[in-house]
C-alpha positions in Angstrom: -5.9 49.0 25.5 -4.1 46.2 27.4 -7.5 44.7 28.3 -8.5 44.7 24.5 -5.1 42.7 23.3 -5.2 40.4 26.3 -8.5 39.5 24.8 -7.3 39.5 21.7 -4.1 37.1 22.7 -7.0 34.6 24.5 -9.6 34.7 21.8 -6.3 33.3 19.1 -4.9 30.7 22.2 -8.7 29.5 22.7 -9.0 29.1 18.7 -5.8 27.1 18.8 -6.4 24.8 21.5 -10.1 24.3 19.8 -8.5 23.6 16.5 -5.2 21.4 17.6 -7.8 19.4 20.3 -10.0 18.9 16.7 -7.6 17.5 15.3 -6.1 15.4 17.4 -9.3 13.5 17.7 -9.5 13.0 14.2 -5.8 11.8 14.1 -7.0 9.0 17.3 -9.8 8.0 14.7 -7.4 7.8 11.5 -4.9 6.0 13.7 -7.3 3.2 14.5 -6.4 0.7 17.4 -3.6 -1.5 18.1 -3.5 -5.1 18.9 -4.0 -5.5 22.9 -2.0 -7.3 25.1 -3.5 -10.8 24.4 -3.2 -10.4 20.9 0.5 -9.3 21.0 1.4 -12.0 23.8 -0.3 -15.2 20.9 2.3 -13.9 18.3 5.0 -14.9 20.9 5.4 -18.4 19.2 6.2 -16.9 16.0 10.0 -17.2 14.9 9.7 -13.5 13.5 7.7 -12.1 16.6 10.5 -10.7 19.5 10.1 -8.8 22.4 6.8 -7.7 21.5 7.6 -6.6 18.2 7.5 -8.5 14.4 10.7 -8.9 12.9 11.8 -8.0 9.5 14.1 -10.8 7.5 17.1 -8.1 7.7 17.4 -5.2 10.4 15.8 -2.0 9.0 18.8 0.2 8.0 17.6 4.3 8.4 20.6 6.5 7.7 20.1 10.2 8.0 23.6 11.5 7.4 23.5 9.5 3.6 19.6 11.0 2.8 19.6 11.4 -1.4 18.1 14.8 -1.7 18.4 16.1 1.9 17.7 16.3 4.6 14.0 17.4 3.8 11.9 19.3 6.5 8.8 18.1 8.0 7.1 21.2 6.4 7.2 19.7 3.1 4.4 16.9 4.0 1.9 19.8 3.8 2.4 21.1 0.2 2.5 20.2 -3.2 6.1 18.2 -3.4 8.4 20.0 -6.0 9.0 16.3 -6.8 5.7 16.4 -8.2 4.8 16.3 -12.2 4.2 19.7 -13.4 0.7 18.4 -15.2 -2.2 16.7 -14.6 -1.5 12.9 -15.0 -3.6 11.3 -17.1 -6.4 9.0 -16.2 -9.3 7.4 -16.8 -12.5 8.3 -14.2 -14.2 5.0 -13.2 -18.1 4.6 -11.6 -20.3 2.1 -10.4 -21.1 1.8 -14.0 -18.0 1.3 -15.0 -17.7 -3.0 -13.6 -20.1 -5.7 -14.3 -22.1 -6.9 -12.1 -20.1 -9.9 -11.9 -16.6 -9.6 -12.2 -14.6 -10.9 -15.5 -12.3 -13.6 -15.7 -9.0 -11.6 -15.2 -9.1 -7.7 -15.4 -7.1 -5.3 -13.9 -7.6 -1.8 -12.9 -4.7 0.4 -11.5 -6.2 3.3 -9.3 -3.0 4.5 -8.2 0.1 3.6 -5.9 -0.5 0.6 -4.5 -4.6 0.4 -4.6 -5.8 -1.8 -7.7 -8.6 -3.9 -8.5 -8.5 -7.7 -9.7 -10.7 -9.5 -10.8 -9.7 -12.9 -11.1 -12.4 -16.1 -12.2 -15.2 -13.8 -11.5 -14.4 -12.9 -8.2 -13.1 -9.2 -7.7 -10.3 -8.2 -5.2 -9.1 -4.5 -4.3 -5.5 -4.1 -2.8 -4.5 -1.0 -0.2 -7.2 1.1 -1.2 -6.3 4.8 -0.3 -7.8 7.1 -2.3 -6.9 10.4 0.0 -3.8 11.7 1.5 -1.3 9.3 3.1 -1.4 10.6 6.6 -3.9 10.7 9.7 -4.7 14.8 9.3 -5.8 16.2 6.4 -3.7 18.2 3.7 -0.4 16.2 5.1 1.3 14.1 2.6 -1.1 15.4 -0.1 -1.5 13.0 -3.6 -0.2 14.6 -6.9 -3.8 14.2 -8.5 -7.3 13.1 -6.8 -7.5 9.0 -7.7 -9.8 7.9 -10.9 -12.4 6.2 -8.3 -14.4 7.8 -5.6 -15.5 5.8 -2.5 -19.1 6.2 -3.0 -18.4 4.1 -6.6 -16.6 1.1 -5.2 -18.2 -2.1 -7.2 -19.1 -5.0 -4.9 -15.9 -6.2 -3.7 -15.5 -9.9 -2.4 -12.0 -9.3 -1.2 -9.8 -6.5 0.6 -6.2 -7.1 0.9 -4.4 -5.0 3.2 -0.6 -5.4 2.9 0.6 -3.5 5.7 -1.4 -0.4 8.1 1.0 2.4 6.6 -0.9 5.3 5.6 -0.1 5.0 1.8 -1.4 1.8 2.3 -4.6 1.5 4.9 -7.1 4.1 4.8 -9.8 4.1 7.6 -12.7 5.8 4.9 -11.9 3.3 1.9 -12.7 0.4 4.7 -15.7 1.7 6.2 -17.0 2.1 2.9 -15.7 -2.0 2.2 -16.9 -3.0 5.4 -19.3 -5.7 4.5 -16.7 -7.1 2.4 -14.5 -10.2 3.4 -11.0 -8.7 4.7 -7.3 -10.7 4.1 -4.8 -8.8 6.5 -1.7 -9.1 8.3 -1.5 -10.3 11.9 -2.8 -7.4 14.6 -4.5 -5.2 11.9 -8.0 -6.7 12.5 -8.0 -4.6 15.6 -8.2 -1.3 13.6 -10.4 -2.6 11.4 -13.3 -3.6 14.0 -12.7 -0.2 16.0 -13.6 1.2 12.2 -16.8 -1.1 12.3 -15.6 -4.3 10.1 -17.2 -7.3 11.6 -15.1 -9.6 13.2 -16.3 -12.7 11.2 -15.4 -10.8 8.1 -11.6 -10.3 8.8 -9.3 -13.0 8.1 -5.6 -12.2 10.1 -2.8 -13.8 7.8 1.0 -15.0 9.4 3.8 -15.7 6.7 3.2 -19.4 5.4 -0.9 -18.8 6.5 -3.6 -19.2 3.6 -7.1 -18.4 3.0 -9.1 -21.0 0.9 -12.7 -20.2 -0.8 -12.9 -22.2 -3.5 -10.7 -22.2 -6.3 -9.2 -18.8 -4.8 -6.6 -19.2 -2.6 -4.8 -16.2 -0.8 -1.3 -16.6 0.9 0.6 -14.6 3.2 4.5 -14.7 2.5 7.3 -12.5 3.7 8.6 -8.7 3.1 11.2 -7.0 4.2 9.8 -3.7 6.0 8.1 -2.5 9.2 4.7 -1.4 10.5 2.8 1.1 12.3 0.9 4.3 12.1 1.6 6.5 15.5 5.4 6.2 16.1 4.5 4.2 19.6 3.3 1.1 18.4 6.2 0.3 15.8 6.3 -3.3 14.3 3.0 -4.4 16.6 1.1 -5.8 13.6 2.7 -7.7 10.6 3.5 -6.7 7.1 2.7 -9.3 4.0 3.1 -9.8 0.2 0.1 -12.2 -1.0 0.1 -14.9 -3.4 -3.3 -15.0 -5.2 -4.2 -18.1 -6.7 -6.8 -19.6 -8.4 -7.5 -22.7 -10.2 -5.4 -21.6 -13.6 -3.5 -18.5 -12.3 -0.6 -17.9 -10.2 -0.2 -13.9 -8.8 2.8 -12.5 -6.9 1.5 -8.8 -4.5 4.9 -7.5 -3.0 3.3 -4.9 -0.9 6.1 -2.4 0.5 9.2 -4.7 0.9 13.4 -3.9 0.5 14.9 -6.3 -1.6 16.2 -9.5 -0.1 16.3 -13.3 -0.4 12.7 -13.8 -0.1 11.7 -13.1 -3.6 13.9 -16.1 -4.7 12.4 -18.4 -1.8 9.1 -17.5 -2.8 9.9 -18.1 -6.4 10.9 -21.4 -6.0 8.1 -21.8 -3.2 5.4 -20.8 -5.4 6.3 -19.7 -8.9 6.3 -19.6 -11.8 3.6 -16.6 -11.8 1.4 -15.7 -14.5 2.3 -11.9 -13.5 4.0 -10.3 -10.3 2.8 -6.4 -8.9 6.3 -5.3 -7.3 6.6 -1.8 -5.8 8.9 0.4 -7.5 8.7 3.4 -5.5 9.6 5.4 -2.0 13.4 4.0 -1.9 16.4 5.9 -1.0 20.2 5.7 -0.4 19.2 6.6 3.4 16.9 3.8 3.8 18.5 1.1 1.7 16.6 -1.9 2.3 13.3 -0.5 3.3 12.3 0.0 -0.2 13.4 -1.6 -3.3 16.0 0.1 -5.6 14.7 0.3 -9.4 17.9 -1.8 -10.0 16.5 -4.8 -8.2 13.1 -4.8 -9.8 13.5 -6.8 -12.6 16.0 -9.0 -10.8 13.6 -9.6 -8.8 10.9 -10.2 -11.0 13.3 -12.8 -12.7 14.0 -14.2 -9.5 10.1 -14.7 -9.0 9.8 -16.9 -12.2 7.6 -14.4 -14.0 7.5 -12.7 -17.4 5.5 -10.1 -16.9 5.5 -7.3 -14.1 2.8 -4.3 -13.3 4.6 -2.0 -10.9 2.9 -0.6 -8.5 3.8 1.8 -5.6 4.4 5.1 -7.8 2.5 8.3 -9.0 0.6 9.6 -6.6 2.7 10.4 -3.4 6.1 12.0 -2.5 7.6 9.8 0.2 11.1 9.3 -1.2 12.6 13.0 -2.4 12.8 11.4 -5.9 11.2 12.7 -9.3 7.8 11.3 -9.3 8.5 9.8 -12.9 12.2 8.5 -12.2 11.5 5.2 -11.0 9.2 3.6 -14.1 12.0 5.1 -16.5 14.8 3.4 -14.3 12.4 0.4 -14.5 12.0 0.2 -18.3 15.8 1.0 -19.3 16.5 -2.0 -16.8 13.7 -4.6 -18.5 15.1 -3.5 -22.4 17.1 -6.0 -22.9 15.1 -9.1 -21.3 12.2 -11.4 -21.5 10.2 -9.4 -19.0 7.4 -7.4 -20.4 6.5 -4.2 -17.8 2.6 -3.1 -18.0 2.1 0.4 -17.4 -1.8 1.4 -17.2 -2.8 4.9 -17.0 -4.1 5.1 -13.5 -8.2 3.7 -13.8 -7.6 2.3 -17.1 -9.2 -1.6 -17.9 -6.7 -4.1 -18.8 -7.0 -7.2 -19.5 -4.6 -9.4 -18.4 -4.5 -12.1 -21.1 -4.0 -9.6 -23.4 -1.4 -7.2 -21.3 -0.6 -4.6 -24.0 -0.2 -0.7 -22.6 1.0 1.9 -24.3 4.9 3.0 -23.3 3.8 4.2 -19.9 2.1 7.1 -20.9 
């Protein structure tokens, strides 16, 4: 009898080990690499590279003891967040068929949180394209709804911008399936991206201040206020970036993940006014005030950017701030009532276009 549960004990520890070793190598792959030695040591010149580490404008502030809605267990990453809207969102489902063959003038396509696709005087750009969970294994972090665009239909894309290598934000499947298009990220992440079979020629690493010029089309990298990394080791060893996309008659402001701060003045007045800004609006709380944005500061912001018209982005797919998934938008449209600032609010794979930029009262 002993024999028969000892066996029984090493048959469960053998299926264990088999499935936690499993996993781990898929978290390694999902994980990508990190920016060797070399790399790190020829960011040393940068003012906002220290001690091996990328700086923020203002020191990350993480309070536990001051959490809205906590403290929340780690358990709650692998199920459905009660945060979560009760129904299935709306959406519209895109294919191949769905683009032209060449891109319009200025379109817009919202996928979800931060991935969207522009296309802007015929050349077409995707941001942070995630379309599963926001986390190296499987079923963590899971998305309210699956996203309106499956890999295997990505149009030709000429450009991937990657703001920053969080999860939420930089997906190891999306870019394998991109790969032979023409990547704009933030200093270090190229590493990841070649481990994940990008060509080298094909990645273009941005600083803050650094452009990108084909054409009309010019892409530069400006500052956020956040932090970086993807396996609690190397923190803050690649760079996190909004993007100014402009072309020869439009002017476009990408926050990316970024607290609020004095940049988005000092870009305004660097670079605006813009034709429309894509702020985050999601993902803050009182126990990491200036990691996110606060709804408050979203239209102050957009104000402070020079712009008129704002598409928020960041929102509606994942739980990572113990905040009702529809709170933010509301917050953001009570704020914007009384202004000049016009909020466009797509249903997640809907077609705007952006010269028009009239969406129904979100939804």
């Amino acid at each position: 009898m002993l024999k028969k549960v000892f066996k029984i004990i090493l048959y469960i520890v053998i299926v264990f080990l088999i499935i936690a070793i499993a996993l781990g190598l898929y978290a390694l792959r999902e994980i990508g690499k990190s920016p060797t030695k070399e790399e790190l040591k020829s960011f040393e010149k940068l003012s906002y590279f220290k001690d091996g580490k990328f700086r923020s404008p203002q020191e990350m502030i993480v309070d536990k003891d001051n959490v809205r809605n906590g403290p929340a267990g780690f358990q709650r990453l692998f199920t459905r967040s009660k945060f979560a809207p009760t129904e299935k969102l709306p959406q519209v489902k895109l294919t191949k068929e769905s683009f032209s063959e060449t891109p319009s003038d200025y379109d817009f396509y919202w996928l979800g949180h931060s991935s969207a696709i522009l296309e802007i005087d015929g050349k077409r750009i995707i941001f942070d394209p995630v379309l599963g969970n926001a986390a190296p294994i499987p079923f963590i972090v899971p998305r309210y709804n699956e996203a309106p665009l499956t890999r295997e239909d990505f149009p030709h894309i000429d450009y991937v911008i990657i703001t920053h290598n969080h999860y939420d934000h930089l997906e190891r499947k999306s870019i394998q399936a991109l790969k032979d298009s023409r990547f704009i990220v933030p200093l270090g992440v190229g590493t990841a991206l070649v481990g994940w079979g990008v060509a080298k020629q094909n990645i273009t690493e941005l600083g803050w201040g650094d452009s990108f010029i084909k054409g009309n089309l010019q892409i530069t990298a400006e500052i956020s206020q956040h932090y970086s990394g993807r396996d609690g080791l190397a923190t803050n060893k690649t760079l996190w970036n909004s993007y100014i996309i402009k072309s020869k008659n439009k002017n476009i402001y990408w926050s990316g993940d970024t607290g609020y701060g004095e940049h988005f003045k000092q870009i305004g007045n660097k670079y605006g006014p813009f034709d429309f800004v894509a702020i985050e609006i999601d993902a803050w709380n009182t126990g990491w005030p200036n990691i996110h944005i606060f709804p408050a500061e979203v239209i102050k912001a957009t104000k402070e950017l020079k712009s008129k018209k704002i598409i928020p982005i960041h929102w509606g797919v994942f739980d990572l701030a113990l905040h009702p998934w529809n709170e933010s938008i509301d917050m953001i449209l009570n704020e914007a009532k009384n202004t000049n600032i016009e909020v466009l609010t797509p249903i997640m794979g809907e077609k705007i276009n952006l010269y028009k930029s009239k969406t129904k009262k979100w939804w």
